[in-house]
C-alpha positions as CSV (number, residue, x, y, z in Angstrom):
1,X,-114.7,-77.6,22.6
2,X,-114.7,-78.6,26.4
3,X,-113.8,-82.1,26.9
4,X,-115.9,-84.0,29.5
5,X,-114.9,-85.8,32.1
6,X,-117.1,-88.9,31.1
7,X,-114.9,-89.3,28.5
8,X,-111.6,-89.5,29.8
9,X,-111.5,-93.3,31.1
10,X,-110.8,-93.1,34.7
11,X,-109.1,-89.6,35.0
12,X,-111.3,-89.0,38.3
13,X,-109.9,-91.7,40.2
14,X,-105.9,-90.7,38.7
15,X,-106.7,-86.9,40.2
16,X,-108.0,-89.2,44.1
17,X,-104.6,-90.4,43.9
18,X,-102.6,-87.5,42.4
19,X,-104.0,-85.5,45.6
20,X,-102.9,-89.0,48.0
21,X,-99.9,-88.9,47.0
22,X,-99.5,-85.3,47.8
23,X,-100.8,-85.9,51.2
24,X,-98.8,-88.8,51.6
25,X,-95.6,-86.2,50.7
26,X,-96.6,-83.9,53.7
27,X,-99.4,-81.3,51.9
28,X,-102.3,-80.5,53.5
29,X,-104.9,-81.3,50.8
30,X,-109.0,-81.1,52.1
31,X,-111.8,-83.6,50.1
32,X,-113.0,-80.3,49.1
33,X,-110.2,-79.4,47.5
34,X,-110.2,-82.4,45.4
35,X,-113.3,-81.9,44.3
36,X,-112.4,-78.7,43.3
37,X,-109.7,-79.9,41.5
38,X,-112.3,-82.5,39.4
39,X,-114.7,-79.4,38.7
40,X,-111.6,-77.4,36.8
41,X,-110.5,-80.3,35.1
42,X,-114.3,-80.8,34.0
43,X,-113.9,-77.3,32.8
44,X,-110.3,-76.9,31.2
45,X,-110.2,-80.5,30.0
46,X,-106.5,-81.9,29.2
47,X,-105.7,-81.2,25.4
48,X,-103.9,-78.1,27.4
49,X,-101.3,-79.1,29.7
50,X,-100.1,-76.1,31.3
51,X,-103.7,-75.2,32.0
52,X,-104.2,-78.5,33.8
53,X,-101.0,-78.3,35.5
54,X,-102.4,-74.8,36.8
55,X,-106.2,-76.1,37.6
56,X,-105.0,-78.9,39.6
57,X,-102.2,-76.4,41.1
58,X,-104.7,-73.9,41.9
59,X,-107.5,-76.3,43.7
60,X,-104.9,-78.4,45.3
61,X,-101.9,-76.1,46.8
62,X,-102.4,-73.7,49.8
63,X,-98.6,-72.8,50.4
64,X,-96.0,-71.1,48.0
65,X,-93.4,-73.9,49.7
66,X,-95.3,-76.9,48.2
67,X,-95.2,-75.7,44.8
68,X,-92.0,-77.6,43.9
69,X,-93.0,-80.9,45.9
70,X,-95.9,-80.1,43.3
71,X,-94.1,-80.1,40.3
72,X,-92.4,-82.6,40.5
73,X,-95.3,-85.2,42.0
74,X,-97.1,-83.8,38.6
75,X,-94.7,-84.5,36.0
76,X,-94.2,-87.7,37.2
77,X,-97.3,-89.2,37.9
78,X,-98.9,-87.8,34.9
79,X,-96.2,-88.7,32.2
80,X,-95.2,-92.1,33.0
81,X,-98.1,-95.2,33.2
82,X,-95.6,-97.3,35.3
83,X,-95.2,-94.8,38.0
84,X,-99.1,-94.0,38.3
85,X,-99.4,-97.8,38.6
86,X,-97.1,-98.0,41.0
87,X,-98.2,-95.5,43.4
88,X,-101.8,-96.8,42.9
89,X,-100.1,-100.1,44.4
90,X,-99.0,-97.8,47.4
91,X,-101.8,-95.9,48.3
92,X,-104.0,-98.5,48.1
93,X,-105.0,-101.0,51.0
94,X,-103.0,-104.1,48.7
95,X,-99.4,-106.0,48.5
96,X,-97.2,-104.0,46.9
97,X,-95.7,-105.4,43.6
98,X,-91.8,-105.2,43.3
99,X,-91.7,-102.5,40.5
100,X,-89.2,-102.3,37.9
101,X,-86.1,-99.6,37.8
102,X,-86.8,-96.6,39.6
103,X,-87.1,-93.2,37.8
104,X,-83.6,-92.1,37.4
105,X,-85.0,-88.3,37.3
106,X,-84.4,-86.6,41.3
107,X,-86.9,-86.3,43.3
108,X,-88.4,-84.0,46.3
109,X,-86.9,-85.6,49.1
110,X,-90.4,-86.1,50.9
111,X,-91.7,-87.5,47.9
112,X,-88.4,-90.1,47.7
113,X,-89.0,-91.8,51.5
114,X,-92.7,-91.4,50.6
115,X,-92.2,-94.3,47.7
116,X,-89.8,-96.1,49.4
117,X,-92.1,-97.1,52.2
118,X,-93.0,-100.6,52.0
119,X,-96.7,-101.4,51.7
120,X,-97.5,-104.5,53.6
121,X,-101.4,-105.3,54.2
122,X,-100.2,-108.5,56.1
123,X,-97.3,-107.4,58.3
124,X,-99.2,-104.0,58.9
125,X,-102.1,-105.9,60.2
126,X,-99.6,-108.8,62.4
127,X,-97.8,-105.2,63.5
128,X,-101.0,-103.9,64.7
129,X,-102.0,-107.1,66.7
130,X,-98.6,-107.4,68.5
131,X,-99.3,-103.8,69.6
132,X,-102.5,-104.4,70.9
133,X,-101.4,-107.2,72.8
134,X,-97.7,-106.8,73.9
135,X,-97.7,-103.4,75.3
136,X,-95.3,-104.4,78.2
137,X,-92.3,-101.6,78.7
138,X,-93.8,-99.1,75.9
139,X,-93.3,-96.0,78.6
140,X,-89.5,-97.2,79.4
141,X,-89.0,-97.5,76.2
142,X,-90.3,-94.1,75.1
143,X,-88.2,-92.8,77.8
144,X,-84.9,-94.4,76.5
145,X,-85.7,-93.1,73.3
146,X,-85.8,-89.9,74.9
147,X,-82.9,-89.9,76.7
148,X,-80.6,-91.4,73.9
149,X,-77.6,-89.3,72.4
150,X,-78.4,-88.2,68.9
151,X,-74.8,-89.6,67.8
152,X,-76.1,-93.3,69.1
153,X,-78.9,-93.3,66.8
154,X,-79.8,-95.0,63.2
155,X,-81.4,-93.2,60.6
156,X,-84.8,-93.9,61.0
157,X,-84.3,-93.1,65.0
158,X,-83.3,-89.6,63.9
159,X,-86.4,-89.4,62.0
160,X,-88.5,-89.6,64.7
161,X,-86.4,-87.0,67.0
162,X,-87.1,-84.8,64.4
163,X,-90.8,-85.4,65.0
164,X,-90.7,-84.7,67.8
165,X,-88.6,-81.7,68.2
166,X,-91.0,-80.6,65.9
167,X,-94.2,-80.9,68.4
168,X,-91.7,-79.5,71.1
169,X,-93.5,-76.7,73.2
170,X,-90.7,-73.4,73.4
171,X,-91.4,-70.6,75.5
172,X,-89.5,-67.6,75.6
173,X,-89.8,-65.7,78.8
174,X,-91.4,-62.3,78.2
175,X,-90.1,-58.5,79.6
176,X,-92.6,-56.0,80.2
177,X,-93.1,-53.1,77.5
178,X,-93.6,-49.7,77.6
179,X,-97.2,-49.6,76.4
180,X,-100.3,-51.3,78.6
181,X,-103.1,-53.3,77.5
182,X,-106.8,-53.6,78.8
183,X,-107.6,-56.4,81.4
184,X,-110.2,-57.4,84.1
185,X,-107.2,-58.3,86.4
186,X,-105.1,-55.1,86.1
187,X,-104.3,-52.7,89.1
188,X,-104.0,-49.4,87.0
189,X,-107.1,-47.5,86.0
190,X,-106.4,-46.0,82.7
191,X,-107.6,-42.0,82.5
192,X,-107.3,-42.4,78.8
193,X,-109.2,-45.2,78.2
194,X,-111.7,-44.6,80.8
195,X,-113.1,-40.8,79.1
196,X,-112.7,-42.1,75.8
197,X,-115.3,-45.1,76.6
198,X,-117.0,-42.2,78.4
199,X,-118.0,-41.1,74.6
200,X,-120.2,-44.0,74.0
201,X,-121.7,-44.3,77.6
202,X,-123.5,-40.5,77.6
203,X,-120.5,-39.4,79.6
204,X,-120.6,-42.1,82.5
205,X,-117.0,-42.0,83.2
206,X,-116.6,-46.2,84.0
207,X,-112.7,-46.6,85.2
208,X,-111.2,-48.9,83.0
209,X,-108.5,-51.3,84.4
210,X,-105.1,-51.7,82.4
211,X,-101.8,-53.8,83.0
212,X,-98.3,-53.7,81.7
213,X,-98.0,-55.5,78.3
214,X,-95.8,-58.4,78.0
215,X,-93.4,-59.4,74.9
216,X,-91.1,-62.1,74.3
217,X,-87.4,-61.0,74.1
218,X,-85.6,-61.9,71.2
219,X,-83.3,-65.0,70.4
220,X,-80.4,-65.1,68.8
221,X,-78.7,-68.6,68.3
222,X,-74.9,-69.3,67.5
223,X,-74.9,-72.9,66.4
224,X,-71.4,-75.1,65.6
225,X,-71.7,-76.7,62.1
226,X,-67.6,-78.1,62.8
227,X,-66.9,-81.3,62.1
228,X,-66.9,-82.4,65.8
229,X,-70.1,-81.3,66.8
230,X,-71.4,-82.9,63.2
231,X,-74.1,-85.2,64.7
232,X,-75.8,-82.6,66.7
233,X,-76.0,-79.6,64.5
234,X,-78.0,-81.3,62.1
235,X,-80.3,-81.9,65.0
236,X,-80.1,-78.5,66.5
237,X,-81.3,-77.0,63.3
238,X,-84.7,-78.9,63.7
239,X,-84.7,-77.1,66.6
240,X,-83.9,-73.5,65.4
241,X,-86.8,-74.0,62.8
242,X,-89.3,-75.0,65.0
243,X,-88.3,-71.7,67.9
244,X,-88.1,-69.6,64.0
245,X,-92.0,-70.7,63.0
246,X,-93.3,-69.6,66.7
247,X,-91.4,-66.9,67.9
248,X,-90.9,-63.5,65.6
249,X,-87.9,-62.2,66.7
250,X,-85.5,-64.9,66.4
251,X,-81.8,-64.9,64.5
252,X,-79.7,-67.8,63.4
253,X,-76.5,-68.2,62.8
254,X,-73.9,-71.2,61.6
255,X,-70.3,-70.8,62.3
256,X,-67.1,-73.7,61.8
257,X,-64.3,-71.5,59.9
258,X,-66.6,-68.3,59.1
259,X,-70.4,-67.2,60.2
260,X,-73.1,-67.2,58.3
261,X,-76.6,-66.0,58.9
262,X,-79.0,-68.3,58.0
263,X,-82.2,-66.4,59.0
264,X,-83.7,-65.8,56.0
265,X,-83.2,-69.8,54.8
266,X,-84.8,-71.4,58.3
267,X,-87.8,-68.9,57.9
268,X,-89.3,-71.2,55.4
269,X,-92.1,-73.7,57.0
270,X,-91.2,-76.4,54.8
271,X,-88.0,-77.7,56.9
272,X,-86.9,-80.0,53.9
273,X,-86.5,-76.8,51.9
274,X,-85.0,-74.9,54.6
275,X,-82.3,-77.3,55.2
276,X,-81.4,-78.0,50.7
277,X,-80.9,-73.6,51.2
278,X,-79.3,-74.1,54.3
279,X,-76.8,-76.0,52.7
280,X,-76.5,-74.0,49.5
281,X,-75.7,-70.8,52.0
282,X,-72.7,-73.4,53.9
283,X,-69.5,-74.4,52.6
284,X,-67.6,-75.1,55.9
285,X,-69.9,-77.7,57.0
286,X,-68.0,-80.5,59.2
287,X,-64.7,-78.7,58.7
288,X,-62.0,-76.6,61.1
289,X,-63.5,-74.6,64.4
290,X,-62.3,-70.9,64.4
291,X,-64.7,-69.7,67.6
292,X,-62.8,-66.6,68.1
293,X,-63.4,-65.3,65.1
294,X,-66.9,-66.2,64.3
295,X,-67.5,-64.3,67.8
296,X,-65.3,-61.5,66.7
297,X,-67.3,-61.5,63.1
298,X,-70.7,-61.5,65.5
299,X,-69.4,-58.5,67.6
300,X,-68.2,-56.3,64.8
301,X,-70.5,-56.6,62.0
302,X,-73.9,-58.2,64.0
303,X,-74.5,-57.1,67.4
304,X,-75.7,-54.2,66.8
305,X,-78.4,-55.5,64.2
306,X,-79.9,-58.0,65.9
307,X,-78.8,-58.2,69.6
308,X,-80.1,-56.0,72.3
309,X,-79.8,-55.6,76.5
310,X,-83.2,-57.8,76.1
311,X,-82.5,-60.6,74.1
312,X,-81.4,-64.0,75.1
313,X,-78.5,-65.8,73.0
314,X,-77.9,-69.5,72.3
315,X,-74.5,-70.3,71.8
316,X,-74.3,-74.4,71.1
317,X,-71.1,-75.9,70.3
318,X,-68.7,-78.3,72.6
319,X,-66.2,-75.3,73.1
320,X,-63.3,-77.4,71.4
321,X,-61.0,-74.2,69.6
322,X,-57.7,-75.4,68.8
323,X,-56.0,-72.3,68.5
324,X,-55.5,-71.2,71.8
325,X,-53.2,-67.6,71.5
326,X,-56.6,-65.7,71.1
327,X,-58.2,-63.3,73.0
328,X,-61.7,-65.4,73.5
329,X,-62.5,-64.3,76.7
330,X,-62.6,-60.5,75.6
331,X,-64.8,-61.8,72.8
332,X,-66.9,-63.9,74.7
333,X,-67.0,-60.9,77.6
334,X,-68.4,-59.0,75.1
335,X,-70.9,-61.0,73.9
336,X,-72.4,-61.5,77.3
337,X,-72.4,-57.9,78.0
338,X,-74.2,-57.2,74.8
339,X,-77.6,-59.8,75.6
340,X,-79.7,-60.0,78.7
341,X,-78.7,-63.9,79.0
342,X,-76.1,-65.8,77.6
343,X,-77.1,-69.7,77.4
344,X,-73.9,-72.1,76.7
345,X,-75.8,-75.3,75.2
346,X,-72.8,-78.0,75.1
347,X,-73.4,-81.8,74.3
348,X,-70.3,-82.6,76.0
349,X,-72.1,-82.5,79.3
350,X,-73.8,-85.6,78.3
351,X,-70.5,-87.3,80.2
352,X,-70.7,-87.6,83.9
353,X,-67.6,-86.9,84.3
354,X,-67.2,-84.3,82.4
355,X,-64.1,-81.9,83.4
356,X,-63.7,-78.1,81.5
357,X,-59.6,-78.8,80.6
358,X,-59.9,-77.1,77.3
359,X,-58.3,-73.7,77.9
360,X,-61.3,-72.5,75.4
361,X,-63.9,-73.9,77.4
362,X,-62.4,-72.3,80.4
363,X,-62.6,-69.1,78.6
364,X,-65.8,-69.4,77.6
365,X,-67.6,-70.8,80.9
366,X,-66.5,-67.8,82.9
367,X,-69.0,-65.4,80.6
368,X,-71.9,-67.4,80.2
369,X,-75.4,-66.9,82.5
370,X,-76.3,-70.9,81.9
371,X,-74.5,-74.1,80.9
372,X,-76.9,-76.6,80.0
373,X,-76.3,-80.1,78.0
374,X,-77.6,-80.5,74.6
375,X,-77.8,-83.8,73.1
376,X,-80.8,-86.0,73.8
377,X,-85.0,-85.1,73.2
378,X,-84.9,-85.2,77.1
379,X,-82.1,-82.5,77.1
380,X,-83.9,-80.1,74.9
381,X,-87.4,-80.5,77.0
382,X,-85.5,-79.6,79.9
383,X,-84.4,-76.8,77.9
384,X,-87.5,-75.7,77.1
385,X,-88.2,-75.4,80.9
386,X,-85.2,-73.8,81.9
387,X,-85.9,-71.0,79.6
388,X,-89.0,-69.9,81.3
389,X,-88.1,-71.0,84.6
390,X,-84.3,-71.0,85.9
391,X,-83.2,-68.3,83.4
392,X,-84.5,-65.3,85.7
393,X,-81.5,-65.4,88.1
394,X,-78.0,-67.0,86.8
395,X,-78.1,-70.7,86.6
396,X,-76.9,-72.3,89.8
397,X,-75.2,-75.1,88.5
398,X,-73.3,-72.4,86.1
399,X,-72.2,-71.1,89.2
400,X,-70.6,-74.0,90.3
401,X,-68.3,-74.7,87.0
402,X,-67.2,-70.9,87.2
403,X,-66.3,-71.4,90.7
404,X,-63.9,-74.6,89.9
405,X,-62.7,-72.4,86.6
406,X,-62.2,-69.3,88.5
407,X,-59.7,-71.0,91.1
408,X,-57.1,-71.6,88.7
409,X,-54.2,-70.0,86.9
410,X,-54.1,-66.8,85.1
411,X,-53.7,-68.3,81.7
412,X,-57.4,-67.7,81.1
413,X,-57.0,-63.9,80.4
């Protein structure tokens, strides 16, 4: 016997803020969804509760990465009376009450920051009139924020730099293939092309215009997870997932003590997921630096997989190797002769004064194309631009360090 909806006392309005809370959490959930999601309930009823786990599942969730967020919004929210109360309190336009002990059961992490965001009516509404009305220094502002070190700021600051290296805009320059494509603006007539259109035109031979096709080369990033370069890496990876979700061809890789190749985990869209198997894959986060032999592991057993004469590698990390009776600069020669560009990202350059007096920075800087900072939003727009612009020819300001490097003893080799 089918249970109607009529007769479960409010059940309608629990699924309107089953799917808010979910939106609030990060999934995309449409009002049509949600109405789907009433329809099968109608039609399932709840005497059943895997089946109206799975109805609501099925009308509500798009992506296979928000199944877990899912899960555990559901048995939450429909098991406990205090927690649907309280998250009625949150999504709805009201003070929020001061609830009782939280759930001691773990939580999604979007879900978590979703609940503990204060719900104010008052203060969102006195927030909102001192924005409209004191709007004096909002662009310097926004440009300090931009040009702040990652190290220098709080929790929630970080937040929003991951926002926004998120919406960042990363082109990879593209090399011309083999294979040509049809255009209006090309200089080559195509033979090819031309009689096969001839076909369908009664065997009017019309010449048909082609140009080189163009693809994007692909990335390979080396990032430093050591316990020096701690503040940024976490930072960095934000910005390995966001070139991973626009750009195919793209490889990452973590290194402190070992290397580890974390393609597969940063692959995922949901970058809360990514990062829990990111650190599942890593044990030698924020421990010892051993760049030699990450770079040696890279040569020997990766190189060949995933590099090519056309791809463009990262390598981020501040250059600091303690152990200094290595041959680094063979490695590091190596590496550059195995990619089309070699891009040294180091946040030390956020110093003025910065000075290359590590031997292994020496060592390093002499077999790189560019040497760029890394360590503020502004840095990595800048980034962004020197990618597609200044990376053609060798960076000139690269130049300049290998010049002051080059001059000096022997000890480098």
């Amino acid at each position: 016997m089918q249970i109607k909806l009529e007769m479960i006392p409010k059940l309608d309005k629990n699924i309107i803020f089953f799917a808010r809370l979910l939106r609030a959490s990060g999934i995309s959930i449409g009002s049509d969804s949600i109405l789907e999601a009433i329809e099968s309930v109608k039609l399932v009823g709840i005497k059943n509760k895997q089946s109206f786990f799975y109805a609501l599942q099925t009308c509500l969730i798009k992506r296979p990465e928000d199944i877990k967020i899912f899960s555990q919004a559901f048995s939450l929210f429909w098991q406990n009376p205090k927690f649907r109360d309280r998250i009625r309190d949150l999504l709805l336009p009201q003070t929020r009450m001061q609830s009782a002990e939280e759930e001691k059961e773990e939580l999604a992490k979007r879900i978590q920051d979703t609940l503990s965001k204060p719900e104010n009516s008052k203060s969102q509404v006195l927030e909102e009139e001192n924005l409209l009305i004191d709007t004096s220094g909002t662009a310097s502002d926004t440009q300090l924020f931009k040009e702040k070190d990652f190290e220098m700021m709080s929790k929630d600051e970080l937040q929003i730099a991951s926002q926004s290296i998120k919406e960042l805009l990363i082109k990879i320059p593209k090399r011309p293939f083999r294979r040509s494509e049809n255009s209006s603006l090309g200089k080559q007539v195509s033979a090819r092309e031309s009689l096969r259109r001839a076909k369908k035109n009664f065997g009017s031979v019309i010449p048909k215009l082609v140009k080189k096709k163009d693809v994007s080369r692909p990335v390979i990033v080396l990032l430093d997870i050591s316990g020096s370069m701690e503040n940024y890496s976490r930072m960095m990876i934000h910005f390995v997932h966001n070139l991973m979700q626009k750009h195919k061809k793209v490889h990452a890789f973590l290194f402190g003590t070992k290397l580890t190749n974390i393609s597969f985990q940063v692959k995922n869209k949901d970058i809360d997921v990514a990062l829990k198997e990111i650190s599942r894959a890593t044990n030698d986060w924020a421990g010892g630096t051993r760049i030699r032999d990450s770079i040696f592991t890279f040569n020997k057993n990766w190189v060949r997989r995933v590099s090519s004469s056309n791809s463009i590698i990262f390598f981020i990390t501040d250059g600091l190797d303690r152990d200094h009776n290595t041959d680094l600069f063979d490695q590091m020669e190596r590496l550059q002769k195995s990619c089309y560009k070699l891009v040294w990202l180091n946040p030390l350059l956020r110093f003025e004064d910065f000075q290359p007096k590590s031997i292994s920075i020496k060592r390093i800087l002499l077999n790189v194309d560019a040497f760029l900072p890394i360590h503020s939003i502004k840095s990595m727009q800048n980034l962004t631009f020197s990618i597609s612009k200044s990376l053609v020819k060798k960076h000139n300001n690269t130049l300049t360090w290998q010049n002051k490097v080059g001059s000096q003893s022997k000890e480098l080799f």
